[in-house]
C-alpha positions as protocol buffer text, in pm:
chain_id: "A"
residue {
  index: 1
  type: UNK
  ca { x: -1277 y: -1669 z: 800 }
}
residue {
  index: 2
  type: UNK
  ca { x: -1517 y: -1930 z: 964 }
}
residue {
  index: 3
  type: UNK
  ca { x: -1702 y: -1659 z: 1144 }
}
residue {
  index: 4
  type: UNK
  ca { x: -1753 y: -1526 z: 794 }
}
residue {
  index: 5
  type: UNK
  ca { x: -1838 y: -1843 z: 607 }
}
residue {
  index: 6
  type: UNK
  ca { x: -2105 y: -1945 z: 913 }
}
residue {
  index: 7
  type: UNK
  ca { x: -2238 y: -1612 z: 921 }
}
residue {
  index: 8
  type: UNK
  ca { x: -2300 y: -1609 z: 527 }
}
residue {
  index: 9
  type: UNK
  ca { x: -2407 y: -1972 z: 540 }
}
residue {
  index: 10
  type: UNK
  ca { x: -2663 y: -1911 z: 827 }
}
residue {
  index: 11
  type: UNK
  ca { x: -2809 y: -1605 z: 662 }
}
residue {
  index: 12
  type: UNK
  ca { x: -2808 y: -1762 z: 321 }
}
residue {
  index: 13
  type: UNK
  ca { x: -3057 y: -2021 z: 506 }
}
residue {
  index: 14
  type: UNK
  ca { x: -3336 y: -1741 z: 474 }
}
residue {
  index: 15
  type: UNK
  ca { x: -3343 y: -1745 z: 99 }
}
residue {
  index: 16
  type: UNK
  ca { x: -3448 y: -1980 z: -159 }
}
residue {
  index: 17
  type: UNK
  ca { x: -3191 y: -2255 z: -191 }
}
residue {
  index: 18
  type: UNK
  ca { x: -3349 y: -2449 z: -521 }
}
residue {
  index: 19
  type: UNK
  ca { x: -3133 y: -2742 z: -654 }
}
residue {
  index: 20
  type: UNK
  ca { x: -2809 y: -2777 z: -877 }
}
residue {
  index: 21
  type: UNK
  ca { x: -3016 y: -2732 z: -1180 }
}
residue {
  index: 22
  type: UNK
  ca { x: -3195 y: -2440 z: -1099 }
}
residue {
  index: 23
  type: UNK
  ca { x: -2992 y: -2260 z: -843 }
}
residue {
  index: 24
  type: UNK
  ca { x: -3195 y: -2049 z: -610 }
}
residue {
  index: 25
  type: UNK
  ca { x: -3072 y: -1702 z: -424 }
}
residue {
  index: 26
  type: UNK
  ca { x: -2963 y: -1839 z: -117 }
}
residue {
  index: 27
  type: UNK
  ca { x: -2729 y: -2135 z: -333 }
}
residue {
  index: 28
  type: UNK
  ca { x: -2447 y: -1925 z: -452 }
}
residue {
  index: 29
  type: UNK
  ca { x: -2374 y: -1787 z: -96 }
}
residue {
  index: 30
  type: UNK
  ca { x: -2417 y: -2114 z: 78 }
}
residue {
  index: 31
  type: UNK
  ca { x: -2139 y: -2279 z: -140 }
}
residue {
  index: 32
  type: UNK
  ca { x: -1933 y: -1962 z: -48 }
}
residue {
  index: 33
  type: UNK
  ca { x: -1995 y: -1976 z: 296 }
}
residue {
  index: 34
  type: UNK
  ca { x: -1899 y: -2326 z: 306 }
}
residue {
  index: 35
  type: UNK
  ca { x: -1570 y: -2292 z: 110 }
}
residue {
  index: 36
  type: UNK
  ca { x: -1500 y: -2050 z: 373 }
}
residue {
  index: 37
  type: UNK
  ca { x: -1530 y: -2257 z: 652 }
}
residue {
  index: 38
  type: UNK
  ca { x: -1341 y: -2510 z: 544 }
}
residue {
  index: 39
  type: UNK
  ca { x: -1056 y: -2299 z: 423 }
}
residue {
  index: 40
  type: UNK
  ca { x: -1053 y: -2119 z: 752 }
}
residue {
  index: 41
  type: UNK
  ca { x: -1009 y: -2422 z: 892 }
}
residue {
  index: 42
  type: UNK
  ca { x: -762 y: -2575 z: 710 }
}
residue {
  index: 43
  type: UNK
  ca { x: -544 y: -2196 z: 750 }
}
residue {
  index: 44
  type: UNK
  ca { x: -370 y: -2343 z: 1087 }
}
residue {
  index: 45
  type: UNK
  ca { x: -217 y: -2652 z: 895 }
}
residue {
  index: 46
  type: UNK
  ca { x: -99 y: -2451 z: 625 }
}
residue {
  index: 47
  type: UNK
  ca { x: 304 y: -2421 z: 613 }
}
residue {
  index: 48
  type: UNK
  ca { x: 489 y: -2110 z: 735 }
}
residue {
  index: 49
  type: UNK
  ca { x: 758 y: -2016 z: 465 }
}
residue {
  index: 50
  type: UNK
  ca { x: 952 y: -1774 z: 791 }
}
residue {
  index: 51
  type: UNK
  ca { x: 1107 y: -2095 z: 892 }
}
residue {
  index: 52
  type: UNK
  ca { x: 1346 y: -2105 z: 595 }
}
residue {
  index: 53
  type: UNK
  ca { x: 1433 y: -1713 z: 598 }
}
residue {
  index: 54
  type: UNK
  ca { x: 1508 y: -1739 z: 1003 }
}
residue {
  index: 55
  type: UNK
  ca { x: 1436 y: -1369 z: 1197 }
}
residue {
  index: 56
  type: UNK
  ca { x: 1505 y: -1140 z: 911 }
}
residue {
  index: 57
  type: UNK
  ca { x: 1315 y: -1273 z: 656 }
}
residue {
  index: 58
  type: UNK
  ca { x: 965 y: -1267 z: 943 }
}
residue {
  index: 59
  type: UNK
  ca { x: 1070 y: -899 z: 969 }
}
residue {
  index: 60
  type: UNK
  ca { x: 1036 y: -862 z: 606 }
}
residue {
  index: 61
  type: UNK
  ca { x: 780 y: -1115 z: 543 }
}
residue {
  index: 62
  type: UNK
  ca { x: 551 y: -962 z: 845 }
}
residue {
  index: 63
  type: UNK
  ca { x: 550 y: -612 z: 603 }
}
residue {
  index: 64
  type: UNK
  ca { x: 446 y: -748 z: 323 }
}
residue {
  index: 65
  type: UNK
  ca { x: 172 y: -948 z: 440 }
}
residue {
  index: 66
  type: UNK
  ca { x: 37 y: -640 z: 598 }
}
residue {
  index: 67
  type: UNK
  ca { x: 114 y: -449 z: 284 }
}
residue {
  index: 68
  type: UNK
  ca { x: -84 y: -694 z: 88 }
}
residue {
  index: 69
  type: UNK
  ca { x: -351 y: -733 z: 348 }
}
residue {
  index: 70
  type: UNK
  ca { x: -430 y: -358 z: 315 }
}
residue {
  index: 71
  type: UNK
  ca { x: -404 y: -339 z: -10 }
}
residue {
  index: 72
  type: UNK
  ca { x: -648 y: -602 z: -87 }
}
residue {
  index: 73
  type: UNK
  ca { x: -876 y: -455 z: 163 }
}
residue {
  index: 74
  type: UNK
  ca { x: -861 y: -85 z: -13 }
}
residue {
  index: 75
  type: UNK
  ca { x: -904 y: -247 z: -350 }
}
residue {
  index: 76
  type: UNK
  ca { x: -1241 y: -397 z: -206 }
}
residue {
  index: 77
  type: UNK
  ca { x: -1374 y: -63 z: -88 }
}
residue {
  index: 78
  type: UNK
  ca { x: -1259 y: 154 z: -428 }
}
residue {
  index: 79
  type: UNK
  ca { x: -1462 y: -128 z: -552 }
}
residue {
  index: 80
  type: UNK
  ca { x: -1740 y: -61 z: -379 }
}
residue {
  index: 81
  type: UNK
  ca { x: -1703 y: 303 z: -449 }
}
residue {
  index: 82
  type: UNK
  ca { x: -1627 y: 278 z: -797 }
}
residue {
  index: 83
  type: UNK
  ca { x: -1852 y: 43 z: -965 }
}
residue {
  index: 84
  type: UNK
  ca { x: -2165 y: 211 z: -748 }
}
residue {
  index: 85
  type: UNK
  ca { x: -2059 y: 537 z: -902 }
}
residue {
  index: 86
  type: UNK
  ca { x: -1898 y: 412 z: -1231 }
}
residue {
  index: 87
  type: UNK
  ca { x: -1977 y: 108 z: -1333 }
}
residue {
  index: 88
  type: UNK
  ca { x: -1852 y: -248 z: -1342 }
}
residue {
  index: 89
  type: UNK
  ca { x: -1532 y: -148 z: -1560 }
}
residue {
  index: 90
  type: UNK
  ca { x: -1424 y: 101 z: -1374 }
}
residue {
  index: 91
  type: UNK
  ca { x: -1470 y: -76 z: -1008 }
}
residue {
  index: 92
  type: UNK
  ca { x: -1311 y: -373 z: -1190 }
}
residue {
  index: 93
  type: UNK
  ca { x: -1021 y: -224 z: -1285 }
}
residue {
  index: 94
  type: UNK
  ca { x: -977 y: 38 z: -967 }
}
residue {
  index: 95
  type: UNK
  ca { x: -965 y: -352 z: -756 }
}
residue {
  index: 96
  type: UNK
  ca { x: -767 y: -530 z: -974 }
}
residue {
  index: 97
  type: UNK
  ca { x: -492 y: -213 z: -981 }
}
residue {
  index: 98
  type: UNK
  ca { x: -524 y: -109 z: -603 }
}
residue {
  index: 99
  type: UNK
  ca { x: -494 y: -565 z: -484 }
}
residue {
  index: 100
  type: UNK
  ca { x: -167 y: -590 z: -752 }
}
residue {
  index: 101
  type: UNK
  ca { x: 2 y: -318 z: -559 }
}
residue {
  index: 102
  type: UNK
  ca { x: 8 y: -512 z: -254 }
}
residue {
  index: 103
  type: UNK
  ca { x: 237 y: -733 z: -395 }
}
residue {
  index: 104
  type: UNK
  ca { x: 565 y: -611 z: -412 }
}
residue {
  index: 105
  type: UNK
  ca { x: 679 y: -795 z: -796 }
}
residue {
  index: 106
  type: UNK
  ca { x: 427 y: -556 z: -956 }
}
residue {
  index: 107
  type: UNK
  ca { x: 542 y: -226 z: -1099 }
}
residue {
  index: 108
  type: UNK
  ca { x: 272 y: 29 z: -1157 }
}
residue {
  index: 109
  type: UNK
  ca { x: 314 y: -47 z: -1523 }
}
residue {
  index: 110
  type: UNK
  ca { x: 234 y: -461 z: -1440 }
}
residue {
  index: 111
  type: UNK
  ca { x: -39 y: -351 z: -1275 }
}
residue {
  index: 112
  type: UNK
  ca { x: -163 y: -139 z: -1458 }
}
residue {
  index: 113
  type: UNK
  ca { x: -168 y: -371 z: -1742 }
}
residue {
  index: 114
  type: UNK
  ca { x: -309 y: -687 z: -1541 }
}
residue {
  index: 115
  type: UNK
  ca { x: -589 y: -417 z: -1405 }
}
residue {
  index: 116
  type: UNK
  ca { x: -664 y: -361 z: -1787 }
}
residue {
  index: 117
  type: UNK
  ca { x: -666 y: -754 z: -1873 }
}
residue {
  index: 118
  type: UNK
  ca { x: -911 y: -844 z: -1605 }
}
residue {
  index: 119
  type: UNK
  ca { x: -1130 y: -598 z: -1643 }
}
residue {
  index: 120
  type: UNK
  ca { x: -1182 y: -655 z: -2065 }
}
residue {
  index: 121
  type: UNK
  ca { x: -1232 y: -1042 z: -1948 }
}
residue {
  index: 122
  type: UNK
  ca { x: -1491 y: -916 z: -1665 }
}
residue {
  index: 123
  type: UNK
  ca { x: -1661 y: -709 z: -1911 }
}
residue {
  index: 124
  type: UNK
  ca { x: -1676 y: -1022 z: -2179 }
}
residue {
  index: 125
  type: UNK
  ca { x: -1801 y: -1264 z: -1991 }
}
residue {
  index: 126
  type: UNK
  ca { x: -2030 y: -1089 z: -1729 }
}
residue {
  index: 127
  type: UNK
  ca { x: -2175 y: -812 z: -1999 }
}
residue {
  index: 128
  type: UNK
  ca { x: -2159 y: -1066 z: -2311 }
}
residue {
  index: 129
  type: UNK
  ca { x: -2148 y: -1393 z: -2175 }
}
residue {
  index: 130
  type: UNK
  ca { x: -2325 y: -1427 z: -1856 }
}
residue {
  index: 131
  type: UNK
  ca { x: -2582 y: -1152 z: -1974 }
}
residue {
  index: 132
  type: UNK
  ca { x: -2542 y: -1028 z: -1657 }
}
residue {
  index: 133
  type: UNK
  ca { x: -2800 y: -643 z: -1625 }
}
residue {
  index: 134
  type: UNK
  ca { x: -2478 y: -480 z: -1447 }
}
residue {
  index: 135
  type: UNK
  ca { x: -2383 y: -164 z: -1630 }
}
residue {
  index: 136
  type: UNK
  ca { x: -2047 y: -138 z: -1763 }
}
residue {
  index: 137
  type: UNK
  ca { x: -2052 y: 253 z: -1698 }
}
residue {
  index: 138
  type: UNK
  ca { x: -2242 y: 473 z: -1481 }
}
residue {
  index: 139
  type: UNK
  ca { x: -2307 y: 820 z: -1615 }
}
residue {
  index: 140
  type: UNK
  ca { x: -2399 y: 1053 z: -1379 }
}
């Protein structure tokens, strides 16, 4: 994660960084980049929960962290996929859907639903709200 956040920070450097009140291109990724960092860096401090389970519960813990890992990952790229060739509601919802599978509480039906919440508030405030020239559906 700091690799990431320095790399985005350093290339952000090449763009336009403006001021608070009118926030250039290279802004936006800065702040991410540096949020990164310093939650990389605060990752090795963080508490591990396998130290009240004992052995078992690392077994169990280790496969759903790498369930949820490549879930999250997967829902990134059908996002990619999806909203190039679809549009933001349907990359929205085909992330939201594919990253709530990774955890193991959801049923289909859960996530189905939370994929459907998220992506009516995505559409409201980045189509209506934010203005943002994204379109909500891709024909073609």
């Amino acid at each position: 994660m700091v690799l990431f956040g320095l790399v985005t920070v350093v290339e952000a450097q090449t763009y336009e960084m403006g001021d608070l009140a009118r926030m250039g291109p290279g802004y936006f990724p800065t702040l991410l980049g540096s949020v990164l960092v310093l939650l990389g860096l605060l990752i090795p401090f963080a508490g591990d929960s396998d130290e009240e389970h004992g052995d078992a519960g690392r077994a169990i813990d280790t496969g759903a962290r790498l369930r949820g890992f490549l879930c999250i990952v997967a829902g990134i790229l059908a996002f990619m996929v999806s909203t190039r060739y679809g549009g933001l509601v349907p990359g929205t919802f085909a992330l939201v859907f594919v990253a709530a599978m990774g955890d193991r509480s959801h049923t289909v039906k859960s996530a189905l639903v939370l994929a459907a919440a998220i992506t009516l508030f995505a559409a409201i405030v980045f189509a209506w709200a934010l203005q943002v020239q994204f379109p909500l559906f891709r024909w073609g």
